[in-house]
Each structure stands twice: as C-alpha cells, then as structure tokens.
C-alpha positions in Angstrom: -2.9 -5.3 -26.5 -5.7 -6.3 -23.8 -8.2 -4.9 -26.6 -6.8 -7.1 -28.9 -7.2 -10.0 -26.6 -10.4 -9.6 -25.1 -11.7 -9.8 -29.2 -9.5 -13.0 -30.3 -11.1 -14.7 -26.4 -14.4 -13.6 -28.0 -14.1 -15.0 -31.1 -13.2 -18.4 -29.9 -15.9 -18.4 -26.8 -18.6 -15.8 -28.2 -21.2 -18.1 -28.4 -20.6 -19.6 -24.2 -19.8 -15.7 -23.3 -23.5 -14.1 -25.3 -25.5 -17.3 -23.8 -24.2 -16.3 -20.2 -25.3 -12.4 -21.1 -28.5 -13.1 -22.5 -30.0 -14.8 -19.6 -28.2 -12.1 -17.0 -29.3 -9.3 -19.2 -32.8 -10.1 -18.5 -33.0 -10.0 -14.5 -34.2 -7.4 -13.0 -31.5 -7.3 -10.5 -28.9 -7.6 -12.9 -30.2 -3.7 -14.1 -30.8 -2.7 -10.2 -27.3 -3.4 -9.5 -25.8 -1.7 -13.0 -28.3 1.8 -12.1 -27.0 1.5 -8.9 -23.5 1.2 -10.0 -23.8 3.7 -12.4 -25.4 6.3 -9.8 -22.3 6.2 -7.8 -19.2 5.7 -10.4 -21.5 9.1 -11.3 -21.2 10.5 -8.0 -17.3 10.1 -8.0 -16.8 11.6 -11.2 -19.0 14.8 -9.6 -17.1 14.8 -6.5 -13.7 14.6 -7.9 -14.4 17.4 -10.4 -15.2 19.5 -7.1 -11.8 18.1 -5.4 -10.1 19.2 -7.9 -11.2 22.4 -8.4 -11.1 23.1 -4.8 -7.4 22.0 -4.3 -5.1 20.6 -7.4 -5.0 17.6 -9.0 -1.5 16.6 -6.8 -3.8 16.6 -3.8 -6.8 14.9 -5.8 -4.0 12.0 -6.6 -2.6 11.6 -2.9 -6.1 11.5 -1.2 -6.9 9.1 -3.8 -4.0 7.2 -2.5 -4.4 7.2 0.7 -8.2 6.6 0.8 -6.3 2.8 -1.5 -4.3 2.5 1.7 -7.0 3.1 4.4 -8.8 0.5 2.2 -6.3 -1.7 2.1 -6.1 -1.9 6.1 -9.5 -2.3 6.2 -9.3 -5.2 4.2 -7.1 -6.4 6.6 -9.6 -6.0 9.6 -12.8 -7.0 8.0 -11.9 -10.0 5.7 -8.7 -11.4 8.2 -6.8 -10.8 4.6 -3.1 -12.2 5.2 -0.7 -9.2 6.1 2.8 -9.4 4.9 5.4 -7.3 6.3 6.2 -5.4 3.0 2.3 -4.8 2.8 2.1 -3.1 5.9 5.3 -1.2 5.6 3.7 0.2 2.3 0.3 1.3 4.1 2.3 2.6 6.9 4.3 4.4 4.1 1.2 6.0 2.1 0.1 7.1 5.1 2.9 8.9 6.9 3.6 10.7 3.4 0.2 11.6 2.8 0.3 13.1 6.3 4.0 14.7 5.8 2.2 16.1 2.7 -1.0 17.7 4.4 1.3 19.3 7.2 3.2 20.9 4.8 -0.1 22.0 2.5 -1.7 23.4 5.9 1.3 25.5 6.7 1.8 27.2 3.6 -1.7 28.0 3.7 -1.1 29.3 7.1 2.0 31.5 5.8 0.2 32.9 2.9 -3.0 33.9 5.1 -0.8 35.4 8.2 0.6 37.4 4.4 -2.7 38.3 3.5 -4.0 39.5 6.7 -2.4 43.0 6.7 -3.7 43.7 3.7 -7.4 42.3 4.5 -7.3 44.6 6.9 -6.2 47.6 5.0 -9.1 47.3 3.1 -11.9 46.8 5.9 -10.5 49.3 7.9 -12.7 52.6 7.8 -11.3 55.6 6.1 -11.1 58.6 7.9 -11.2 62.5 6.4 -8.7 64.7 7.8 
C-alpha cells in the first residue's frame, strides 16, 4: 500500500521532489554521508550474518531488542526525551527478559559442557597397553 502511495505523492509533487534531488545529488557531502552510510548498514549486515551463525537467529532477535531498549534509555539521558511511565516499564521489561533469557542460555550451555566433559576426557586421556 505504502508502494502505492509513495508513486500517486510522486505523481502529483514529482517535479518539487526531482528539483530538491537534483541540486542534493550534486554535493559532495551529500555522497560522503551516503558511502558512509552505506559502509556501516554494510558492516551490520556482516556482523549479523556472524551472530547468527555463532548463536541462532532467537538470540540474533533478542539482542537486537535489547540493544532498541538500551537505545531507547539512552535517548532518554542524552536528548532529556520525555519519559512516560509505560515507556520505562517497557525498557525495564526488555531488559529484565533479555537477561532472564541469557541466564537461562548460559546454563544450559553450562549443563551440556559439565555433559561433555567426561567424554573430552576419554578421548585425551593416554591409552595404556596391558
């Protein structure tokens, strides 16, 4: 539907919208800032290919939400953005259950290595001819 907006809005202000371009599109820092934009939506597509494939896409999604939330509250500091009640309880929410969640991911990872260890040790142990 948006798509489908965005081209009736262009066919009644093309002409005002391509005059505003064509004098950006022509400033050097108007390409600085794109390359430079364009480098790091890069990098994040790089680095959250390497998440992924180090954890799982639940854990990719939850420190994507929490990294919103630690945002959010530094909004909050920074800017003196208004803080409602609801909006803090939300944070505060994100936060404890992204913690809940890496407490629980660290222990099972704890189980399953205290699992392993016997047999790590099977196989590094030295064999002995009798």
């Amino acid at each position: 539907r948006a798509c489908w907006l965005f081209r009736l809005w262009f066919f009644f202000e093309g002409d005002i919208i391509m005059a505003g371009l064509q004098a950006q599109l022509k400033t050097t820092e108007f390409w600085i800032m794109m390359t430079v934009a364009g480098f790091f939506g890069f990098s994040i597509g790089i680095v959250t290919v390497l998440q992924i494939k180090a954890t799982s896409p639940l854990s990719h999604n939850i420190s994507g939400t929490a990294k919103a939330a630690v945002q959010s509250m530094l909004a909050f500091y920074i800017w003196q953005n208004d803080a409602t009640l609801l909006g803090i309880a939300g944070i505060f929410t994100v936060l404890g259950g992204s913690l809940f969640y890496t407490f629980v991911k660290m222990s099972e990872n704890s189980k399953l290595q205290q699992a392993h260890a016997p047999l790590q040790q099977e196989m590094t142990a030295p064999k002995t001819v009798s």
